[in-house]
N, C-alpha and C positions, 0 to 999 in steps of 0.2 A: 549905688549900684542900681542899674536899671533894668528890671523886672519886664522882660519881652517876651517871655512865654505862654503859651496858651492858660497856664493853668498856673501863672506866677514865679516859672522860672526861669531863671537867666540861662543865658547863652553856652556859659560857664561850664555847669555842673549835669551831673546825670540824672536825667531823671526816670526811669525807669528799675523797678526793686529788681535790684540781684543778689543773690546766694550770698550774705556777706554778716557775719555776726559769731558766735557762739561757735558754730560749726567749721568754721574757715578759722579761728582764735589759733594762731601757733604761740600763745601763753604758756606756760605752765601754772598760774594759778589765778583768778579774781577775785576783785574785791569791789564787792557793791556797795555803796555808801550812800544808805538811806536817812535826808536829813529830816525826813516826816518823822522817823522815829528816833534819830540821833542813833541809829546803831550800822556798825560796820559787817560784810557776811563775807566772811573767805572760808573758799571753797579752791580743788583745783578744779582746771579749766575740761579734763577729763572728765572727772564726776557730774561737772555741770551739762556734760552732752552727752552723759549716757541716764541722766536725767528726763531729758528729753524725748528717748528711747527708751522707757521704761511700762510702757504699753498703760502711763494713766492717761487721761484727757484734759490736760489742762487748757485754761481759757486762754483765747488769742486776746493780745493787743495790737492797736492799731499805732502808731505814732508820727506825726507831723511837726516840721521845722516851724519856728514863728515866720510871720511872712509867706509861707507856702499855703497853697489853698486844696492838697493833695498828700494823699500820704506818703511818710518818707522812711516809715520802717513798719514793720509787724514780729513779731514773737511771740511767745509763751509768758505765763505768768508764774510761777514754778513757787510752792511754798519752799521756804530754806531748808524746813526739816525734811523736805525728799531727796534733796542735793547730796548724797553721801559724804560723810566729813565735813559738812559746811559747818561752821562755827561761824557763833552770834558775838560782835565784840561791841561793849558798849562803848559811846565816843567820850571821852571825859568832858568833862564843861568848860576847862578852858582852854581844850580844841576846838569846840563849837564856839566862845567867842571870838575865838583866832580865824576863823574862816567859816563861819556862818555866813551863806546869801539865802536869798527870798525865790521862791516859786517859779514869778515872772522873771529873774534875771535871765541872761542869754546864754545859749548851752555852752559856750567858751567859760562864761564864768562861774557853771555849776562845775563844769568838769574840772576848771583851775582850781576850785572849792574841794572838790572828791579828793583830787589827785594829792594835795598840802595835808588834808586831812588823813593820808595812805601815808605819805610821808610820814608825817607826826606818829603814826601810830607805831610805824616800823621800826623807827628812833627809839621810840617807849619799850621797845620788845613784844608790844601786845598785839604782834602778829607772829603765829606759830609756822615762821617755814622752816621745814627740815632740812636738818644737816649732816652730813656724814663728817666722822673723825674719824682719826687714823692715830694712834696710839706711835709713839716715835721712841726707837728701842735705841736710837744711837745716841750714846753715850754725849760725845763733843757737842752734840743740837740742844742734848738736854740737860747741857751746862751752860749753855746762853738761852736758856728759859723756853726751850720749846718741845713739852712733854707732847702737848696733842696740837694736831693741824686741825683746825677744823673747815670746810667747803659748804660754800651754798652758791650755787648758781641759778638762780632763778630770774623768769621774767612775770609779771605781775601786769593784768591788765585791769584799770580801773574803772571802774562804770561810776556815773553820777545816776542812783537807781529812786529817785525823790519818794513814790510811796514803797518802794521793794519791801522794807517791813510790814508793813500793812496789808498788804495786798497781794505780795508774791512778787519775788526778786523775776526781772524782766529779763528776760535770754533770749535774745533777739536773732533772726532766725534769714531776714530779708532787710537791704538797707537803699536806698539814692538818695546822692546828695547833692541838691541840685545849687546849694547856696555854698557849696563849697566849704563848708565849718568844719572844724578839727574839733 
């Protein structure tokens, strides 16, 4: 890919920060998954923006693509325990040897990293989404084994957040991308 831009990007992709993060999230919950610390922080995606709104002063981050010579996001740095309902979940170890990467890999394969590791942990049950049930009074349903329905319809966005334990889980506020990465 050949880098023609003034300030090393392509053709391609946008580069100029617009409104795109936290704010703009039609999630209903995330999960940050910080592997400085090995620990997971779900919160919903609600709590997380009225966080934001909370009249403290949190520090700005800056954030830059590799390869780019310009920034390509900025946000807030938010500690977990102001996030209302956020929950700390530790990653067990042999989730971390199943999808452990390193610092420098490429933000494809932190995020592929976060996302197997959300996976895993959802499988384990050691993510608390809530569920409604419904108690089932008819008779015939609950003679082929089904006393309680229970629903969860949720959507979950993943963040690869590398020091968010550490440091303050990142909620990112302004994004372009000018290298086109998912």
């Amino acid at each position: 890919m050949s880098l023609d831009g003034p300030h090393g990007a392509t053709s391609l992709g946008n580069t100029r920060l617009v409104k795109h993060g936290i704010a703009e999230d039609e999630s209903d919950f995330r999960l940050h998954v910080s592997f400085a610390v090995w620990r997971a922080y779900f919160f919903s995606t609600r709590a997380g923006q009225a966080a934001l709104d909370n009249g403290k002063q949190y520090e700005t981050f800056k954030a830059r693509q590799a390869g780019v010579r310009f920034v390509t996001g900025v946000g807030y740095k938010v500690p977990w325990q102001d996030i209302d309902g956020c929950i700390q979940i530790d990653i067990p170890e042999d989730i971390r040897d199943r999808f452990s990467c390193e610092w420098g890999d490429s933000t494809s394969k932190k995020g592929r990293a976060a996302v197997d590791i959300a996976k895993e942990l959802q499988r384990r049950g050691l993510i608390p989404f809530p569920s409604l049930s419904q108690e089932i009074d008819d008779q015939e349903m609950q003679m082929k084994g089904k006393d309680i329905i229970i629903t969860a319809n949720w959507s979950l966005q993943v963040k690869c957040d590398w020091w968010g334990g550490h440091t303050g889980l990142r909620l990112q506020t302004l994004e372009c991308n000018p290298l086109n990465r998912h």
